[in-house]
C-alpha positions, 0 to 999 in steps of 0.5 A: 538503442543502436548507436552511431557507431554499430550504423557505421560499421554496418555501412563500411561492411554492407554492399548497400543500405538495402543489404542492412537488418536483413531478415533470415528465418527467426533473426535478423542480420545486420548486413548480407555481402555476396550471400555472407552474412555478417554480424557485427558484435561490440557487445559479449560474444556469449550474446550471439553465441546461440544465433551464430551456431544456429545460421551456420549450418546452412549459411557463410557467417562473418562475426564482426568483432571491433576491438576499441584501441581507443576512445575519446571521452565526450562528457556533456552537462546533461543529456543533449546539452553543451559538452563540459569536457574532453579526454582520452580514456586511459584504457587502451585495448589490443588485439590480444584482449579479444582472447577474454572474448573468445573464452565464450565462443570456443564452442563456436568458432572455428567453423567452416562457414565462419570468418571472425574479423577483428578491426582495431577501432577509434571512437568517441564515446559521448557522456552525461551524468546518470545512473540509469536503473540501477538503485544505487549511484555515485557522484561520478556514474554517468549514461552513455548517449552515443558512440561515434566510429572514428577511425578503422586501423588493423584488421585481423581476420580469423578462420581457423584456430592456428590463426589465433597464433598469429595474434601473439606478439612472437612464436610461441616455445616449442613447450610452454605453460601458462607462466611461460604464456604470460611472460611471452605475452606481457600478461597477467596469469589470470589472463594467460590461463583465459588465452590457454584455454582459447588456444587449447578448446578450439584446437591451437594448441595441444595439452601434452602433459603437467610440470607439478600442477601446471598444464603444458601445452605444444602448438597443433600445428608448425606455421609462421606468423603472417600479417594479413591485409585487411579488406575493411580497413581499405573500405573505411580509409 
């Protein structure tokens, strides 16, 4: 079921109503602006992984990627009934964790004719107790009726691999390994080594030798951290 949400980010980023679920050979893209496509994915990249690499020989693809930086839990009695309770997620997210994202899509981006966008989200996300199909269920499973988008914040917009640098919070070493990344980054290990290989499968970085086991890596390229204004966050101010 398409939530309120993926209808909301579709008309912050097509032209007209018209230009939605438009129809290209086998698939169907969720908005067509000035002859780009463009894909709007909350769920796993891994999921469109195949139909992007299929559509961008021949067409400009944005991957629209939204990151919920957070959430308003909206939990009701029941499916449609009155709403019980209001509360923030503790779970906040940040641009960083699109790397966790990334590690399956490597293959795919960078390309040419691919922009990936990232938008910092707000939403609400509305709730009633169930378990779904699942055999097994507690006391506190719930199903989620509706997502609502209630705000757009930073967007970051992403065409080459030296641009996931600029996702960092600081330039990175001259020489860093994955110990180094976390501790520059405020990450745990197990994360630091997804955003190495991110940076080191699309080209970021380059693996330059080993310190005992651990892989050292130094950036492909020499660039400054830049920010970059955000088209779709003007669209949904």
């Amino acid at each position: 079921m398409e939530t309120s949400l993926h209808r909301q980010l579709k008309s912050i980023y097509a032209a007209d109503v018209t230009d939605t679920e438009v129809r290209m050979g086998r698939y169907r893209i969720d908005a067509v602006r000035d002859g780009e496509l463009i894909e709007i994915q909350h769920g796993s990249l891994a999921a469109i992984r195949s139909k992007i690499s299929a559509l961008l020989p021949d067409a400009r693809v944005r991957v629209v990627k939204p990151i919920v930086a957070r959430k308003l839990l909206i939990k009701r009695a029941g499916k449609g009934k009155k709403i019980v309770d209001r509360r923030l997620s503790p779970k906040r997210c940040t641009v960083l964790d699109l790397f966790s994202e990334l590690v399956y899509f490597c293959r795919v981006f960078p390309h040419p004719n691919l922009t990936l966008e990232v938008p910092l989200v707000e939403m609400e996300e509305w709730r009633y107790p169930g378990h779904g199909r699942r055999r097994r269920h507690r006391s506190n499973d719930f199903q989620v009726e509706d997502q609502k988008l209630t705000s757009v914040g930073d967007v970051h917009e992403l065409r080459e691999a030296e641009d996931l640098l600029d996702l960092l919070p600081q330039p990175l070493p001259a020489e860093f390994g994955t110990a180094e990344l976390a501790a520059h980054c405020s990450i745990s290990a197990h994360f630091a080594r997804q955003v190495a290989y991110c940076l080191r499968e699309t080209g970021a970085v380059t693996q330059i030798r080993k310190r005992g086991n651990a892989l050292i890596y130094r950036c492909s390229h020499s660039r400054e951290k830049t920010t970059k204004t955000s088209r779709a966050s003007r669209r949904a101010g």
